[in-house]
N, C-alpha and C positions, 0 to 999 in steps of 0.2 A: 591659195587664192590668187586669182590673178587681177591684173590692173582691171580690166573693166568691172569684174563684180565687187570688186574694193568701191572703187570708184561709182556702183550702181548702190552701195548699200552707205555710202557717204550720201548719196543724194537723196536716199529717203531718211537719212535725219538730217538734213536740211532742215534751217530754219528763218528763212527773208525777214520773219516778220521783227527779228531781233537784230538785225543788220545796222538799222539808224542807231538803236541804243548802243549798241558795241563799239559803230563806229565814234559815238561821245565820250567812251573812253582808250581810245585810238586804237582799235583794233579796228583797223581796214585792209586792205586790198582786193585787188579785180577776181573778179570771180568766185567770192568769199561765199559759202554756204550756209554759214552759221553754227554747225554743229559744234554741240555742247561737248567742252572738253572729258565729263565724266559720259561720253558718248561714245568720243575717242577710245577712252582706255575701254570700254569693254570690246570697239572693234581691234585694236590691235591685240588683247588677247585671246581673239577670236582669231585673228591669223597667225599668229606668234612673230619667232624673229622671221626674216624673210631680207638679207641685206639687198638680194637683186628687187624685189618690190618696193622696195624704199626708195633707190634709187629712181625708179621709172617714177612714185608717185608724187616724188619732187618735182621732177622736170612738167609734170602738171603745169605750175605756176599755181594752181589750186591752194592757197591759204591750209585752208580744215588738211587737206591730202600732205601739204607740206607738213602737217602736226604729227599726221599719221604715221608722214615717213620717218619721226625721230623718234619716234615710241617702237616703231616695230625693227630698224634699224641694228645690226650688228656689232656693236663696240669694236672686236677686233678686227672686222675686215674693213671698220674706214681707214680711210687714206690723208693724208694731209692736203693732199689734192681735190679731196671731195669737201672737208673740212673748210679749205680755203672759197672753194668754186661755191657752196651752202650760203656761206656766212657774207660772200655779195648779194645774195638774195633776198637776203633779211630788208624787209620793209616795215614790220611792225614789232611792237614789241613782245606781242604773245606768242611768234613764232619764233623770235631771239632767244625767251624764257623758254622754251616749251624744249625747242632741241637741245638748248645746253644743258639744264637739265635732267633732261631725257635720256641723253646720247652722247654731246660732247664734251662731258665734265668726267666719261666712264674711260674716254680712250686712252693709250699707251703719251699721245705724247700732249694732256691736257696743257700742262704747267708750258713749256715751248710756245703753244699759239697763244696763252693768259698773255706770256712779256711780250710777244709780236705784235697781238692784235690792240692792247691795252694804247699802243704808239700808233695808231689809226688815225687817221682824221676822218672817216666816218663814222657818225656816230653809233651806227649800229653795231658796227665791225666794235668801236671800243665799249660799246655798252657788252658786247659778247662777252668781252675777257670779265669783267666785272661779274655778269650773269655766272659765270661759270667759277669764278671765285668763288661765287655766294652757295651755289651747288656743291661745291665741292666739300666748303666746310659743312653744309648742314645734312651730307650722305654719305661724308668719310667719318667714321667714328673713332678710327684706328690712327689716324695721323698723326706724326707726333707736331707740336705748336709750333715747332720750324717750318714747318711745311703752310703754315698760314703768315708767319711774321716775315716771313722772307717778302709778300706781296704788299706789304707797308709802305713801300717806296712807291709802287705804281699808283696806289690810291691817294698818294699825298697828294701826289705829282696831278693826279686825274682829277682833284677836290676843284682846281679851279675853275671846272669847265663848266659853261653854265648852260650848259645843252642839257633838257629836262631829261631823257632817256638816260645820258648819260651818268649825271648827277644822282640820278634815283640809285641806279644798278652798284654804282663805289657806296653810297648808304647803305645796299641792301647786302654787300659782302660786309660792309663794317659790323653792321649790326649782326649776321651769321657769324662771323668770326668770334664777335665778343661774348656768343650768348652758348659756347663751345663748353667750356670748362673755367674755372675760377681767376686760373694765369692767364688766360687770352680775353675775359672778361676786363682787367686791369688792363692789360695791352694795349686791347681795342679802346680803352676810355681812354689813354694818356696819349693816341693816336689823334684821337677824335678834339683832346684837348690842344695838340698840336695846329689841326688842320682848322680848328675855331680862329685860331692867332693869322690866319691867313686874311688878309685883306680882299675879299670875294666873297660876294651873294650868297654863290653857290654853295663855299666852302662851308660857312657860317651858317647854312639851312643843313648840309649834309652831319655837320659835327653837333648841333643842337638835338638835331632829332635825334640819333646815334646815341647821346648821351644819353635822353630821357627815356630810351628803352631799356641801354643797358644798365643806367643806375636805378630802376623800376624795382620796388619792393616785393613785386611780382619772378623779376626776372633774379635778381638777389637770393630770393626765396628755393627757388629752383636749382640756384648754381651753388647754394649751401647744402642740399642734398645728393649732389652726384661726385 
């Protein structure tokens, strides 16, 4: 498939009329179509992988086309240079979510841009690393809990920001981390007890909620089974 019928069969599931509601829970930008993400996944497996269409249906600016391009996207042939050049793009948060992911939680040098970008002072750029923490634990099943406790540092360190993108994304790796296995359940809650002790809004929203998921009789329940 090439760019324009990509791009002619995104525009027939277009959706305007959902544009103001999305945009109330901050998914904007220019030129945004609306298409529904379980939209997405049936057109990108309707093209497959395709890394050169990815890359053209980024440079769109196209929102929906940028979702498109991290679902049909090649894990092995990005670049750290496409990775970097992507990840200034990011405007919103469903297309930070969507390609990390998608796409940038799968490549060879994920762990490398996590400690780079985590040191951001944009917030997208450090929501990324976060995103892609929280991907990584809830799509790697094989890793062993070093491979997650190693990232402890950047979320301490990241608890005090009180940028809401940001804050949400280190909650949503804590809670991914802790809801792994039994040892990283503990971890994550003595982490979360840690980063409560921190003098910060943010910290103190990000370790409250964290706790109340992972000490849930629900989430307990599930991790006494596996």
């Amino acid at each position: 498939m090439n760019l324009d019928q990509a791009l002619r069969k995104l525009k027939a599931k277009s959706r305007p009329g959902e544009l103001t509601g999305l945009a109330r829970f901050g998914i904007t930008g220019e030129k945004r179509l609306g298409v529904a993400v379980p939209e997405l996944r049936k057109l990108a497996k309707e093209i497959g992988k395709d890394h050169g269409l990815a890359l053209k249906l980024w440079k769109t600016g196209v929102p929906d086309a940028m979702l498109l391009a991290g679902m049909v996207d090649e894990p092995e042939k990005v670049t750290e240079k496409q990775m970097d050049a992507w990840v200034k793009d990011f405007q919103s948060w469903d297309v930070c979510d969507q390609v990390c992911s998608n796409l940038f939680d799968r490549v060879p040098f994920t762990v490398k841009k996590i400690n780079q970008w985590a040191k951001s002072d944009e917030e997208f750029i450090k929501r990324a690393a976060f995103a892609m923490i929280a991907s990584v634990a809830w799509h790697d099943k094989e890793a062993p809990d070093k491979n997650f406790i190693r990232f402890f540092p950047l979320m301490k360190k990241a608890a005090t920001d009180e940028r809401n993108f940001v804050r949400k994304a280190v909650n949503w790796a804590l809670r991914n981390i802790g809801k792994k296995n039994p040892r990283l359940n503990r971890e994550a809650i003595k982490l979360a007890k840690e980063i409560q002790r921190i003098d910060s809004k943010a910290a103190r929203w990000i370790a409250a909620d964290a706790i109340r998921e992972l000490e849930s009789p629900a989430v307990q329940a599930r991790l006494r089974k596996s």
